[in-house]
Legacy VTK file of the C-alpha trace (Angstrom):
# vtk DataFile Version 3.0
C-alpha trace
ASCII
DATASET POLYDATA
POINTS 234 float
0.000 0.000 0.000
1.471 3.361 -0.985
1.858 5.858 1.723
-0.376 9.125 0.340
1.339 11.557 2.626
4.602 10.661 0.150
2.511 11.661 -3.432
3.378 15.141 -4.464
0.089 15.985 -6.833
1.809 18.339 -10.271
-0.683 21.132 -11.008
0.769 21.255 -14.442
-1.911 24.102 -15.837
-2.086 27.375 -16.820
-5.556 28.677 -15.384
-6.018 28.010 -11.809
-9.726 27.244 -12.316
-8.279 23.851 -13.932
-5.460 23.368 -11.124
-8.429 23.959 -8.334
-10.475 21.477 -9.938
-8.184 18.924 -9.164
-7.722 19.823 -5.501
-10.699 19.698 -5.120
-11.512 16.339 -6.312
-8.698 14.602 -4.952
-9.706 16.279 -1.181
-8.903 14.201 1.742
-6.828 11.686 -0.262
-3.060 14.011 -0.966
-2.442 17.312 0.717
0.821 17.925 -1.361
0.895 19.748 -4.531
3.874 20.513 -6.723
3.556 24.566 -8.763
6.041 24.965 -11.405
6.635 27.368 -13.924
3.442 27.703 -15.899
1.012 27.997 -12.918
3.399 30.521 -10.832
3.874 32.843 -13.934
0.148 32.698 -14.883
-1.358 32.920 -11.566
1.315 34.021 -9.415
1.714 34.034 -5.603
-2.020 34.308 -4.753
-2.431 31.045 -6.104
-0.079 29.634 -3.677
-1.296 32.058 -1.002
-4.825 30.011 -1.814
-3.500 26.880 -0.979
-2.096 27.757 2.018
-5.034 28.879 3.152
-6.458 25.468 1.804
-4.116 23.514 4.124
-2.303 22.468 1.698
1.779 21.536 1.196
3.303 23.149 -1.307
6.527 22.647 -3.772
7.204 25.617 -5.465
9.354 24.154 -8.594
10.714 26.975 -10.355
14.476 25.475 -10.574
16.170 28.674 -10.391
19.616 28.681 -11.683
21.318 32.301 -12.054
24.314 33.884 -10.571
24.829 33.264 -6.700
23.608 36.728 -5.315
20.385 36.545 -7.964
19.223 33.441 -6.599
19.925 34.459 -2.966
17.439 37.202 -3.648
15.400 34.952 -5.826
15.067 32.872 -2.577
14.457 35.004 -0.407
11.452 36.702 -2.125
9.794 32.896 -2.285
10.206 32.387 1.684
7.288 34.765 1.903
4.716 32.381 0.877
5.602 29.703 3.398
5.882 26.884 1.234
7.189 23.536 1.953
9.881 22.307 -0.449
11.814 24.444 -3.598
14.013 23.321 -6.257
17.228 25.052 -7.484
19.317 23.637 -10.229
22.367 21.808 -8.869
24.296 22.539 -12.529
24.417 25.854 -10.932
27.077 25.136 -8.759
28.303 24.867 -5.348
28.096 29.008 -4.375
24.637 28.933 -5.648
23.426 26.146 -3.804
24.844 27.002 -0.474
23.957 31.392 -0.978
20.298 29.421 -1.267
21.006 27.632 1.551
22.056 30.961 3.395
18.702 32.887 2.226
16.690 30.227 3.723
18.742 30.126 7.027
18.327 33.877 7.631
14.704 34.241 6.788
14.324 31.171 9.415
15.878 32.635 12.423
14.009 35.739 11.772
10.915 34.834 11.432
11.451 31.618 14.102
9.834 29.412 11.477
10.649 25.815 9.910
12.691 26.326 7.044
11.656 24.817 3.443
13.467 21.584 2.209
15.796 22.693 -0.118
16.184 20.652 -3.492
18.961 20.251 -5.771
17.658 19.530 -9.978
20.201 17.022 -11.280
19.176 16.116 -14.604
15.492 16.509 -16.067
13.656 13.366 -16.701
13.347 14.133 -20.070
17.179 13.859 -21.307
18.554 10.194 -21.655
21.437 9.290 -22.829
20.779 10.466 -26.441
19.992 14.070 -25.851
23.121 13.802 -23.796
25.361 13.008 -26.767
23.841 16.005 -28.594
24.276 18.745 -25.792
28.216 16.933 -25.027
30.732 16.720 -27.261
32.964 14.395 -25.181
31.300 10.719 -23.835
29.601 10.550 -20.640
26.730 8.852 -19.202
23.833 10.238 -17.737
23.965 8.370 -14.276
27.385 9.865 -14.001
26.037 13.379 -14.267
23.581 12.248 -12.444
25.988 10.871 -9.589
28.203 13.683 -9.386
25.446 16.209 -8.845
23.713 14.763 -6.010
27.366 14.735 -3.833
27.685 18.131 -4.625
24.223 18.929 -3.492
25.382 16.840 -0.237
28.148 18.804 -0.101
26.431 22.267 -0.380
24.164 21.472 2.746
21.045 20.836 0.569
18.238 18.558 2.124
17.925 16.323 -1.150
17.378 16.037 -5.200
15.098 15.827 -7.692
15.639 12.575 -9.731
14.793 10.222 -11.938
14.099 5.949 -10.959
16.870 5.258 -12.747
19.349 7.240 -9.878
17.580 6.391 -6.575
19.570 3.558 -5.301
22.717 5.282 -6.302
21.621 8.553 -4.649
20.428 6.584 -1.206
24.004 5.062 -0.953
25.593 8.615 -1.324
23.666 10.557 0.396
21.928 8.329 3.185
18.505 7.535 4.707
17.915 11.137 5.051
19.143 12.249 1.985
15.776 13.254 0.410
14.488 12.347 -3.168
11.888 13.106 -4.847
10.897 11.576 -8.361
8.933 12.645 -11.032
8.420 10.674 -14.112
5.692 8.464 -12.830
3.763 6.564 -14.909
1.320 3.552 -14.597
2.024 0.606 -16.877
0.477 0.696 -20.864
0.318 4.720 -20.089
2.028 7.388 -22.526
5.285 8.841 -21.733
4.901 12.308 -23.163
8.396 13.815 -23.730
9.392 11.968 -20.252
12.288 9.593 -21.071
13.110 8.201 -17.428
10.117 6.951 -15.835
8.937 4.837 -13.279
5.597 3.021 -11.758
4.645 4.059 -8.539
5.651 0.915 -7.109
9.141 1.256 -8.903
10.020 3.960 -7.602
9.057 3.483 -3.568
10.565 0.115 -3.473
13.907 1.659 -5.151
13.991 3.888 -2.347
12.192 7.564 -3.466
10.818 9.307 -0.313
8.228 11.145 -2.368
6.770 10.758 -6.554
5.524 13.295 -8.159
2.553 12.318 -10.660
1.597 14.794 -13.091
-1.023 13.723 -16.270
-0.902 10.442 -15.423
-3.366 11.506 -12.957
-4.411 15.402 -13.461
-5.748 14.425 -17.695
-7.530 10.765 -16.114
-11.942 11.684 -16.530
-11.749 10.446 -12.785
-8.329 11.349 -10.828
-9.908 10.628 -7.528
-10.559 7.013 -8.556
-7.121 7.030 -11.047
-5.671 8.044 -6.884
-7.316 5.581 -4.851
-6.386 2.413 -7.138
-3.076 3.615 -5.965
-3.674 3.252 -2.078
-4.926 -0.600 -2.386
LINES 1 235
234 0 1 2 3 4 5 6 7 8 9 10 11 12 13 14 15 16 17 18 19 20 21 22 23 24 25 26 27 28 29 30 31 32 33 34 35 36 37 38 39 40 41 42 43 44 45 46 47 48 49 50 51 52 53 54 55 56 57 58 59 60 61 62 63 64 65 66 67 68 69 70 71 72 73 74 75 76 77 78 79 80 81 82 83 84 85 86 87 88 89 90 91 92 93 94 95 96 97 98 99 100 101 102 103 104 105 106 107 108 109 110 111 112 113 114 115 116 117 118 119 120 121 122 123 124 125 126 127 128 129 130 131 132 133 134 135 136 137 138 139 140 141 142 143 144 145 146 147 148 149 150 151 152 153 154 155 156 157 158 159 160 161 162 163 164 165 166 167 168 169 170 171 172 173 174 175 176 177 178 179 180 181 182 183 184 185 186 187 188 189 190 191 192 193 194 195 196 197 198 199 200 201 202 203 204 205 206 207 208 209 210 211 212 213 214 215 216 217 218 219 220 221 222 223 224 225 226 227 228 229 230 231 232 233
């Protein structure tokens, strides 16, 4: 039986009427709910300031990567909206990561509040190992990438990654039991893959070691998602 408190719900949608919907429907069975790019810039921060007020978790995934004193800034402008988990991307280096780390620290103390997970973007789900060879001239794999990443997100303080099944196990031996990661990719079995090229069941994924999934269409475009949800709990 899969733990619901561990699914992160992806509002991947544009109007929040749409993204609503779905918390709505799927009340009382997830409380998480992942906001990336396309709600946030469409919406904006009353959207998440709506599911606060709902109760609600939220993962603000806007995997900034920018100079170190831009994303310090970038941070701390987030930290206003009390949400639960952010992503930065780890290819931003090592300054980056920790002057993140340092915004969320200071806001913290000040306002004597739990501070947001902090989570370090290896590589997207949708690059394997031949959109690799395209972007790098010189051979090397994708779990290498992968690999190196997460111990310099261990090394920059960070609370855990974003990636794909295919990493987990290697991840969990380099960063420990508390070395958090979340997964995206999920898909149920005879389901399309959209442009997602590393992907995992449910199942997969939690027995590999993932402490939360994220599912996004798989279960937001389903006619019934609370149904699609609860197949998943049994």
């Amino acid at each position: 039986m899969i733990d619901p408190t561990r699914i992160i719900v992806a509002l991947d949608f544009s109007k929040k009427e749409d993204a609503l919907r779905i918390v709505d429907e799927l009340e009382g069975l997830v409380n998480f709910y992942k906001i990336g790019l396309e709600l946030f810039l469409s919406e904006g921060s009353d959207f998440v300031r709506l599911l606060k007020k709902k109760g609600k978790k939220i993962f603000l995934d806007l995997k900034f990567h920018d100079i170190p004193n831009t994303v310090y800034k970038a941070v701390k402008s987030i930290l206003q909206y009390e949400i639960d988990m952010f992503t930065i991307h780890a290819f931003g280096g090592t300054e980056m990561m920790k002057k993140a780390l340092l915004a969320v620290k200071e806001h913290s103390y000040k306002e004597n509040t739990s501070p947001p997970k902090i989570l370090g973007v290896t590589v997207l789900t949708s690059i394997d190992e031949i959109v690799l060879k395209e972007m790098i001239s010189f051979p090397v794999s994708r779990e290498t990438i992968v690999k190196n990443l997460a111990v310099k997100v261990k090394e920059a303080g960070l609370d855990g990654v974003v990636a794909g099944a295919s990493s987990i196990k290697t991840i969990k031996e380099l960063g420990g039991k508390d070395f958090i990661i979340v997964t995206p990719g999920i898909r149920l079995k005879d389901t399309d893959l959209d442009d997602q090229k590393v992907v995992a069941t449910p199942e997969k994924a939690f027995d590999l070691g993932a402490d939360y999934i994220v599912i996004g269409r798989a279960l937001t475009s389903n006619q019934n998602p609370k149904d699609f949800l609860k197949k998943l709990f049994t």
